[in-house]
LOLUMDREN-619539 format. One record per residue: residue in three letters; x, y, z of N, C-alpha, C in turn. Coordinates in steps of 0.05 Angstrom, whole numbers, padded with zeros to 5 digits, always signed. Example, Ala and Ser with C-alpha at 12.3 -4.5 7.8 and 13.67 -1.06 7.14 Angstrom:
BEGIN
ala+00264-00114+00156+00246-00090+00156+00264-00066+00156ser+00257-00045+00142+00273-00021+00143+00258+00001+00157
This chain:
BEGIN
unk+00090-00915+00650+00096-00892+00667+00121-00877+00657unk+00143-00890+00650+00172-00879+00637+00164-00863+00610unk+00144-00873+00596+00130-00852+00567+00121-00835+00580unk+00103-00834+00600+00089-00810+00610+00107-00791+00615unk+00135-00806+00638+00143-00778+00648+00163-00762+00620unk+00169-00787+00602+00194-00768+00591+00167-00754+00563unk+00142-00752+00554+00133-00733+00551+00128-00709+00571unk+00119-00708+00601+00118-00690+00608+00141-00674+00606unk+00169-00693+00609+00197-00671+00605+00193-00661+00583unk+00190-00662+00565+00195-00660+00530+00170-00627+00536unk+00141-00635+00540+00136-00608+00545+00138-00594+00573unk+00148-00590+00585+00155-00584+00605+00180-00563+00588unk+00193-00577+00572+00213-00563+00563+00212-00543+00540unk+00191-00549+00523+00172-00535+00509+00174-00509+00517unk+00157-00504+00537+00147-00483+00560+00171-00465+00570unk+00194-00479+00582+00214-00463+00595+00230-00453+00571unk+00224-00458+00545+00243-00448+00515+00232-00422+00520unk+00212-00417+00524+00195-00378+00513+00211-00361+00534unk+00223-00375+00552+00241-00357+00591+00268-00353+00573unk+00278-00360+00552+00309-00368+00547+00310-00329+00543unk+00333-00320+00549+00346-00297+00538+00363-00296+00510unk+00357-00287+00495+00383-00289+00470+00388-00258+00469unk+00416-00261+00458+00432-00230+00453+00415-00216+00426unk+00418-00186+00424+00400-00172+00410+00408-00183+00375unk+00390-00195+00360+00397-00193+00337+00393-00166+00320unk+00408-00159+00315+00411-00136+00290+00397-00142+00259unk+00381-00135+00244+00371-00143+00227+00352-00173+00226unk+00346-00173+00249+00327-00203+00258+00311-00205+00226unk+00311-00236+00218+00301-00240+00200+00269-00235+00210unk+00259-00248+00242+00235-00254+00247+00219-00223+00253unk+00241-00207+00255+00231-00184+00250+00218-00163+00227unk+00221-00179+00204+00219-00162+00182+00194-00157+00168unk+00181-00148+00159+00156-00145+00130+00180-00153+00115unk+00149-00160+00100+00154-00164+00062+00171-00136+00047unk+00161-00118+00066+00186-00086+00051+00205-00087+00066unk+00225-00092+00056+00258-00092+00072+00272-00091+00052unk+00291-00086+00061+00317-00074+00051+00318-00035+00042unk+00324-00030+00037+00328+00003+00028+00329+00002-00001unk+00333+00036-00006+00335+00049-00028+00348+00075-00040unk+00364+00078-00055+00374+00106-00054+00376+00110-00085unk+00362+00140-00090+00366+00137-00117+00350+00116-00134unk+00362+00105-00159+00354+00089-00175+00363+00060-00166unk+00383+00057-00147+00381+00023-00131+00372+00023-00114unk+00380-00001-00109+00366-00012-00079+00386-00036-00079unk+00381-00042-00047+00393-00061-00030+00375-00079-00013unk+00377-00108-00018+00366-00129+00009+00334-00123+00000unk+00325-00107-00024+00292-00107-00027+00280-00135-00033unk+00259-00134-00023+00241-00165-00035+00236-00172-00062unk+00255-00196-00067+00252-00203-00089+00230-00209-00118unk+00210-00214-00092+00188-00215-00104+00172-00189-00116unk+00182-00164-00104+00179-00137-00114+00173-00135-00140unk+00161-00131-00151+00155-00114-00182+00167-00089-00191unk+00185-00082-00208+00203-00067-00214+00200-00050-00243unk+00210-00026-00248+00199-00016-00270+00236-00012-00284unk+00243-00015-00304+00273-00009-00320+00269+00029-00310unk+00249+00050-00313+00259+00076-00312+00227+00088-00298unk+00231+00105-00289+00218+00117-00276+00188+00131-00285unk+00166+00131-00290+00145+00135-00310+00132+00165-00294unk+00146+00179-00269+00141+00212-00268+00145+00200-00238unk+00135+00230-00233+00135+00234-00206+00114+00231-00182unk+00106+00228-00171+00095+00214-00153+00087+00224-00123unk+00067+00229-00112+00072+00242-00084+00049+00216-00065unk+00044+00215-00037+00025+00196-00025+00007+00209-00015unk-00018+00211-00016-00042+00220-00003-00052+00203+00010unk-00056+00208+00034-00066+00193+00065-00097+00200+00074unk-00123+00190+00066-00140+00211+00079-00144+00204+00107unk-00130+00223+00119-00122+00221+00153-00162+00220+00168unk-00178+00230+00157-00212+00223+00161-00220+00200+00170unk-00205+00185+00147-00220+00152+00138-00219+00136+00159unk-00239+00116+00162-00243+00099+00183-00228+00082+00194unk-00214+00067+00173-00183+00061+00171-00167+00069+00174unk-00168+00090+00176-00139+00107+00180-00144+00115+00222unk-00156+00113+00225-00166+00114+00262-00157+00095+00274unk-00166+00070+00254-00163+00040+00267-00129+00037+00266unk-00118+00040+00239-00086+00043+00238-00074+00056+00254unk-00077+00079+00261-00062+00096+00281-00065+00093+00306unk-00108+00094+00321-00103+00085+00345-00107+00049+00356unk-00115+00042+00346-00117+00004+00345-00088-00006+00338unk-00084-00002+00319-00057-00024+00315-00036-00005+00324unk-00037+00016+00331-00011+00036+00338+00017+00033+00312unk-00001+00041+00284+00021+00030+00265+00022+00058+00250unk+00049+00077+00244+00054+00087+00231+00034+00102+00202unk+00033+00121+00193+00026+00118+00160+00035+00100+00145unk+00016+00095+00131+00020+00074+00110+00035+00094+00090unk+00045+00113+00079+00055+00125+00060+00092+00121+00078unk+00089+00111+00099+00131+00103+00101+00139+00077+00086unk+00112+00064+00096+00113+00034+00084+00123+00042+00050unk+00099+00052+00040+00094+00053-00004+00123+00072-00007unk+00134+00088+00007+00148+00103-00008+00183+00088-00011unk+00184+00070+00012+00201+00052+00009+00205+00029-00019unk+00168+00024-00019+00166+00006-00046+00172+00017-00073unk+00159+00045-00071+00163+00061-00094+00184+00058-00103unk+00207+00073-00081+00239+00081-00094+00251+00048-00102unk+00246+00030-00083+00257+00003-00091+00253-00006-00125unk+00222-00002-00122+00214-00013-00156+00220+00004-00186unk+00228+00028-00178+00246+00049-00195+00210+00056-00221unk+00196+00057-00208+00172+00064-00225+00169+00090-00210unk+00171+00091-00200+00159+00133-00194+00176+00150-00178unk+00184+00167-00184+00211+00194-00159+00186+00200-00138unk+00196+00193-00117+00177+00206-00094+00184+00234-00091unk+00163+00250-00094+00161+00278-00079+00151+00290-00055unk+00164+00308-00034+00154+00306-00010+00120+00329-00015unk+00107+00313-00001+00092+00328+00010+00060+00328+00030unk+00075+00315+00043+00060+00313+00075+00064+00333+00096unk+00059+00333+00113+00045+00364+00124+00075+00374+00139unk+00087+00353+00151+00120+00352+00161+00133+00362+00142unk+00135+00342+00119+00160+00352+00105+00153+00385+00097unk+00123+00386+00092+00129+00415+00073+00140+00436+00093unk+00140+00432+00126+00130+00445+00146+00167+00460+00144unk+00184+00429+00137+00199+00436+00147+00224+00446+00121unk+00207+00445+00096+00229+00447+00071+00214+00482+00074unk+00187+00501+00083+00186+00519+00088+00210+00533+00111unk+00193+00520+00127+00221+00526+00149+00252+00544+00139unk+00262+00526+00118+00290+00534+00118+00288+00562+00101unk+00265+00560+00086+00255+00581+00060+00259+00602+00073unk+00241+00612+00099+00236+00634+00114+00263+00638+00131unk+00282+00621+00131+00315+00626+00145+00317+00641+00120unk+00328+00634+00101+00338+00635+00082+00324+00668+00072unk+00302+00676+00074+00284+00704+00074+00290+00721+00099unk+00304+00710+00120+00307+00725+00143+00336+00734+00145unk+00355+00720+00115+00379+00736+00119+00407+00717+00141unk+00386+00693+00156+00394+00678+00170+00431+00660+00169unk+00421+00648+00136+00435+00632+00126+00457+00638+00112unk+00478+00621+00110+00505+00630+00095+00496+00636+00062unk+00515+00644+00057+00512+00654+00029+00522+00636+00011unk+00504+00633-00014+00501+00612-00035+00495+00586-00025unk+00472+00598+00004+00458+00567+00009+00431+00554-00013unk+00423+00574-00032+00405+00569-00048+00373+00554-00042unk+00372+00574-00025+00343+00567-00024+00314+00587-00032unk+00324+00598-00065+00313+00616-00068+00289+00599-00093unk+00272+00607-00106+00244+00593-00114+00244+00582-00139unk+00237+00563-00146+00240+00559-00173+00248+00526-00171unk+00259+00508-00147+00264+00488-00148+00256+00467-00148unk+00228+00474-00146+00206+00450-00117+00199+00435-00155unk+00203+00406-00146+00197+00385-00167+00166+00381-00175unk+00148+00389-00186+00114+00387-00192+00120+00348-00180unk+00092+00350-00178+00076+00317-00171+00069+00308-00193unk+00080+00288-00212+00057+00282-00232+00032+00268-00224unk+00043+00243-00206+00019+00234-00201+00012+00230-00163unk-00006+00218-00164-00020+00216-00129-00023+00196-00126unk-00021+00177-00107-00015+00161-00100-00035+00153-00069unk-00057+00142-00066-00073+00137-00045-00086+00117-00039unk-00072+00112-00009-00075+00081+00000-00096+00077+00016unk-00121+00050+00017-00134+00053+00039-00135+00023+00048unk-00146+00016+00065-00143-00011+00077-00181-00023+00074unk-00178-00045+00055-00206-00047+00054-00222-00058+00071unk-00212-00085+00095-00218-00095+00113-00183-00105+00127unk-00184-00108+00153-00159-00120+00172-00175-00133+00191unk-00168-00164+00186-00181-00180+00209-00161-00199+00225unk-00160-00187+00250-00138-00200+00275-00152-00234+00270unk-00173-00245+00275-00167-00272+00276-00201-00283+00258unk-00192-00289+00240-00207-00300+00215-00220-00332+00225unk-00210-00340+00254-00221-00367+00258-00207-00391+00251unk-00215-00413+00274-00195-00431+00266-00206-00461+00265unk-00199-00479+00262-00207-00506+00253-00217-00525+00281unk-00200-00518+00305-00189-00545+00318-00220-00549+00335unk-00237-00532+00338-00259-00534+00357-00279-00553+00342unk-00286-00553+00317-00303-00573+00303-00281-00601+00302unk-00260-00597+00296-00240-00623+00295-00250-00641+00315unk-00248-00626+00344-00248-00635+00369-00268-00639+00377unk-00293-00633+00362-00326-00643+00370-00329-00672+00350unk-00314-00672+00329-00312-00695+00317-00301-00715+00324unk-00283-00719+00341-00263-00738+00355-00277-00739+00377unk-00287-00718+00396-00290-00726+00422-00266-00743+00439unk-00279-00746+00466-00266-00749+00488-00234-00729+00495unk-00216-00743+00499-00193-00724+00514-00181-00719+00485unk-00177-00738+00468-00160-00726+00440-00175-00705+00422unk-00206-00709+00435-00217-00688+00415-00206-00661+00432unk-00215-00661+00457-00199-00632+00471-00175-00618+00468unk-00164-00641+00465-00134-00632+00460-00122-00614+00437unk-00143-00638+00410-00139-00620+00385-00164-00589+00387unk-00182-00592+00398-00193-00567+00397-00177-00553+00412unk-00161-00550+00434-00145-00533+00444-00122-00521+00420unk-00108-00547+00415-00092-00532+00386-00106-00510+00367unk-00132-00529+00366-00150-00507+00338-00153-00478+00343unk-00160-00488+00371-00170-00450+00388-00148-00433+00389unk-00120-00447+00384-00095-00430+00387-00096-00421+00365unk-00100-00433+00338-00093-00418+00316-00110-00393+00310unk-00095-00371+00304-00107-00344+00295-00091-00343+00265unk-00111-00331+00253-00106-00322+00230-00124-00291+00233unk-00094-00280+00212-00098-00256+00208-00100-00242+00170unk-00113-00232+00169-00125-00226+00139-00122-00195+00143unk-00112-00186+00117-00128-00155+00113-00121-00145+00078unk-00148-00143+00064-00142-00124+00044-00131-00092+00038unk-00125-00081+00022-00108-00075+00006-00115-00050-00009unk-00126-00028-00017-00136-00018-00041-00114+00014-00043unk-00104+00020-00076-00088+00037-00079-00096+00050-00111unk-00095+00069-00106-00114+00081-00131-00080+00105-00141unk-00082+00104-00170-00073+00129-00175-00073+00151-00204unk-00080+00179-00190-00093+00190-00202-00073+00220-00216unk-00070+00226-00242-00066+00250-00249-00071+00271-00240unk-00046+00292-00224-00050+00314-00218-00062+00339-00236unk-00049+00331-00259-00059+00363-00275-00094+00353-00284unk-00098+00329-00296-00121+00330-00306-00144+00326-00287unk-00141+00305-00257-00159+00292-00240-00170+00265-00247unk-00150+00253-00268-00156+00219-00275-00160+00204-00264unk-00169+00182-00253-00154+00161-00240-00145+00148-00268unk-00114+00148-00261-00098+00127-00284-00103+00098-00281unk-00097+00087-00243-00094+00069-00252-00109+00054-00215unk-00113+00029-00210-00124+00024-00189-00118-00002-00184unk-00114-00020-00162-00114-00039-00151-00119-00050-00129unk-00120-00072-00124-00129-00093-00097-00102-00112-00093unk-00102-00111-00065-00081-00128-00051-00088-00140-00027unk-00077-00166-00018-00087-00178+00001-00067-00192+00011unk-00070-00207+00044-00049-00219+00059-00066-00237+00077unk-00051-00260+00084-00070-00272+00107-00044-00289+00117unk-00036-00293+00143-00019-00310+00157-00037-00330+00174unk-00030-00348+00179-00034-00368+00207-00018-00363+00226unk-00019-00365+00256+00001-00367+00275-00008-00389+00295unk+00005-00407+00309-00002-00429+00324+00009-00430+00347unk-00002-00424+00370+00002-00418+00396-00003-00444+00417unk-00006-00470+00400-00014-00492+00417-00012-00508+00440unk+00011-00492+00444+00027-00517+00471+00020-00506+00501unk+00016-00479+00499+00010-00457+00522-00013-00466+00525unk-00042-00470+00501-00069-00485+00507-00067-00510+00523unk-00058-00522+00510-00059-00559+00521-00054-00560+00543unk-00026-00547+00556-00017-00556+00586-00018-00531+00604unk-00045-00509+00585-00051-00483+00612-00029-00473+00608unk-00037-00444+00629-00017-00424+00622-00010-00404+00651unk-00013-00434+00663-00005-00419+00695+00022-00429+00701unk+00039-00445+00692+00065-00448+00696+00075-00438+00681unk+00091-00433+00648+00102-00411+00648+00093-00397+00626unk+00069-00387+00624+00046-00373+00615+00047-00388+00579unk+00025-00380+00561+00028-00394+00527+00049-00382+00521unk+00046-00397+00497+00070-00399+00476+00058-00378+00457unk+00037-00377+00459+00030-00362+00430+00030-00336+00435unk+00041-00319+00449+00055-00288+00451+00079-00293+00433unk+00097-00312+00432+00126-00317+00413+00112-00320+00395unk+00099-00330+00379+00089-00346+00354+00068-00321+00338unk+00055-00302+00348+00036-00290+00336+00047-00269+00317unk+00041-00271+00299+00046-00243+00277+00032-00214+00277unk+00048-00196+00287+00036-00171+00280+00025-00162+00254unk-00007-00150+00264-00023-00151+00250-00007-00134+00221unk+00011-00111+00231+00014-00089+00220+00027-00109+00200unk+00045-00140+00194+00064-00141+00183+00041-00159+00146unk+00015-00162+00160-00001-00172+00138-00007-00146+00128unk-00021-00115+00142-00025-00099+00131-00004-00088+00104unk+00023-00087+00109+00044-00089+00102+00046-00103+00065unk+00039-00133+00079+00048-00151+00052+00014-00147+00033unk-00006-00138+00046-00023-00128+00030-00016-00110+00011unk-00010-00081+00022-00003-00066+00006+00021-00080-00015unk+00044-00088-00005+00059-00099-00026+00047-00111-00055unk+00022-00133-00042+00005-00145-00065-00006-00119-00081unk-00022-00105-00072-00022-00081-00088-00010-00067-00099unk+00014-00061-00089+00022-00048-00109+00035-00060-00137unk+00052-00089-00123+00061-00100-00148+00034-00107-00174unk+00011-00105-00163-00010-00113-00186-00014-00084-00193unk-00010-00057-00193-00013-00041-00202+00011-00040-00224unk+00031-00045-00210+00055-00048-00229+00049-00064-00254unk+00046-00086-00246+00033-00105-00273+00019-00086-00290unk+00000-00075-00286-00018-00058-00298-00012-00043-00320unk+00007-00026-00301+00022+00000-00316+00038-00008-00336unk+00049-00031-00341+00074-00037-00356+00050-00038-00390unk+00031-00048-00393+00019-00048-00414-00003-00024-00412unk-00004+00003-00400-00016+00019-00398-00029+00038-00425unk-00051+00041-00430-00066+00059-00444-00081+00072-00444unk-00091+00096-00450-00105+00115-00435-00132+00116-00455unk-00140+00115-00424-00175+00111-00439-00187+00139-00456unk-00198+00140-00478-00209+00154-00487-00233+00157-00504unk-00255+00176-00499-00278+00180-00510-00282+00187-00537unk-00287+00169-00553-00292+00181-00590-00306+00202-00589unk-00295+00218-00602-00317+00238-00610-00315+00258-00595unk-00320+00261-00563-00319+00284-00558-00294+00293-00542unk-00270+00270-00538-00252+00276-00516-00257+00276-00493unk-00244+00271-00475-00245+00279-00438-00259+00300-00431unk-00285+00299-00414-00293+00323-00405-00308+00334-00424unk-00315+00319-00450-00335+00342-00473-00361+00332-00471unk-00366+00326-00449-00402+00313-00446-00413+00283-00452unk-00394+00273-00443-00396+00242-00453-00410+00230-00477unk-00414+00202-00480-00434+00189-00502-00456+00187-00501unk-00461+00193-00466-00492+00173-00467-00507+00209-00455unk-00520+00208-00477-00540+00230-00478-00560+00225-00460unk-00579+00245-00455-00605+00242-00445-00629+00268-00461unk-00651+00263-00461-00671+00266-00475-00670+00305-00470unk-00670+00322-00487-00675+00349-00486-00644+00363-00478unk-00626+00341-00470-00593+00352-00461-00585+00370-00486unk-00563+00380-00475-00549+00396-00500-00526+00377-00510unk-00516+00382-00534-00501+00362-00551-00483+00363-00535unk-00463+00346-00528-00443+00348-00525-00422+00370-00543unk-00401+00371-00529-00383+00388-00551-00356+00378-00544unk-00347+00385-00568-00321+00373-00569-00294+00384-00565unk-00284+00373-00538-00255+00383-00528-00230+00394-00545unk-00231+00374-00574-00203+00366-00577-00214+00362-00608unk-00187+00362-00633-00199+00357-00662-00179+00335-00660unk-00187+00306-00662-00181+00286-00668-00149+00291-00694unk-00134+00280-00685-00104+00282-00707-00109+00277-00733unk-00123+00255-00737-00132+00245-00764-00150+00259-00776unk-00164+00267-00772-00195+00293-00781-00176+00313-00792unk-00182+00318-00819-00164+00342-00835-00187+00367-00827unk-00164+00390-00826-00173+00417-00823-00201+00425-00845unk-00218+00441-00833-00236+00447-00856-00223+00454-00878unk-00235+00459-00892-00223+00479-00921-00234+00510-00923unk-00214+00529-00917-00225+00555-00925-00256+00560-00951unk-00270+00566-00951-00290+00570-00967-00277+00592-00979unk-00282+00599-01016-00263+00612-01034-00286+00637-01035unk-00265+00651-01043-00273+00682-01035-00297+00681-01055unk-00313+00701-01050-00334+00712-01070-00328+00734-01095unk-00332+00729-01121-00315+00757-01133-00343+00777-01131unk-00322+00801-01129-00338+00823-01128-00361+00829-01150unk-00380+00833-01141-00400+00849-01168-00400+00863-01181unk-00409+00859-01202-00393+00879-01229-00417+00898-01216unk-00405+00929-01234-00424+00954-01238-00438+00957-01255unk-00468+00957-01257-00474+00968-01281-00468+00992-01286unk-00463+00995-01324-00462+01015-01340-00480+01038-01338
């Protein structure tokens, strides 16, 4: 009886831990994604070490969101989570591989904005907001989410058909607490002047969270545990993208640009079809020497 009661204290006390108040932590570790810390310029501060990093910057860069996509519904009204382009542009500047350029529908709304002060005579003088400044995009940058799954399923319910009786319950209660959360990843990026895709990748995340003690002893005295313990979905969406992008990074560092013998980008590819017209050719290969002028003809004599 003395084991019984001083386990029921032990969870009993379990339970009254999730009621405790603590003072506000500032930079809560349990608060964070895999993207943390900042960026300014060419450093950064407190970024994830595990980040993928470039020595100098390989152009410029802007984020395309297609606000349409099916994913992009579920992100905004399901998980109530931000664009994914606050998340990447944080990673960007951290990994010193691309200058972000603004241009989402806000910023341009509001770098216009000052343009038309600045045209209305508004603004002090030699505020310089006259044309000629705006940085081109080299490249595009577009994120989509290929699947996000809140709870991927958990072990303890077959455990607990295997054991049977009260220990099998018990552990299937644990099992049924655990959720796992999964979600892929996909980030493509593509040349503005030509319409390339340069370069493409996949990223992925999956956490466990274990809510067990709220199952076992019910959740009418002082409700589960597993409201403290669960991970926001948004923070796997998050370390997905991270996985992606650092494998794009990988990528880029040995990068070469694909090209078609013979006819160049855009000159009608290799693979013919029956009655097509030849291909033609974009570009004169560097190595291929110039024709040779054909030498004049001499004039014809007169007959006498």
């Amino acid at each position: 009886m003395r084991a019984l009661a001083l386990t029921t204290v032990a969870a009993a006390s379990l339970l009254l831990a999730g009621c405790e108040t603590t003072n506000m932590k500032m930079g809560s570790q349990e608060a964070k994604t895999v993207a943390t810390g900042s960026a300014a310029g060419s450093t950064s501060a407190n970024a994830n070490s595990a980040l993928e990093r470039c020595a100098s910057p390989l152009g410029t860069v802007s984020l395309v969101e297609n606000q349409q996509a099916g994913w992009y519904t579920i992100l905004r009204n399901e998980y109530k989570l931000p664009p994914t382009a606050n998340l990447l542009r944080l990673l960007i500047q951290q990994s010193n591989c691309f200058v972000v350029v603004e241009r989402s529908a806000a910023g341009m709304n509001a770098m216009n904005r000052e343009r038309e002060l600045m045209a209305s005579g508004q603004m002090r003088g030699g505020s310089n907001f006259g044309g000629g400044q705006m940085v081109a995009s080299d490249y595009a940058l577009s994120p989509e989410i290929v699947f996000s799954n809140e709870n991927a399923g958990g072990i303890g319910g077959a455990l607990g058909g295997l054991i049977g009786g009260g220990r099998g319950r018990a552990i299937a209660a644990i099992g049924g607490s655990m959720n796992t959360k999964e979600a892929s990843a996909l980030l493509t990026l593509v040349d503005n002047r030509s319409g390339v895709q340069v370069a493409a990748s996949e990223g992925s995340a999956s956490k466990t969270d274990f809510g067990a003690f709220g199952s076992i002893f019910g959740t009418g005295g002082a409700g589960g545990l597993g409201g403290y313990t669960n991970t926001a979905q948004g923070k796997v969406i998050a370390a997905a993208f991270t996985d992606a992008y650092n494998q794009m990074v990988i990528a880029l560092r040995s990068y070469r640009a694909q090209t078609v013998q013979g006819q160049g980008l855009g000159g009608g590819g290799r693979l013919g079809v029956d009655g097509g017209v030849a291909p033609s050719q974009t570009y004169v290969p560097a190595e291929a020497p110039a024709p040779a002028a054909a030498p004049a003809k001499p004039a014809p004599k007169k007959k006498k």
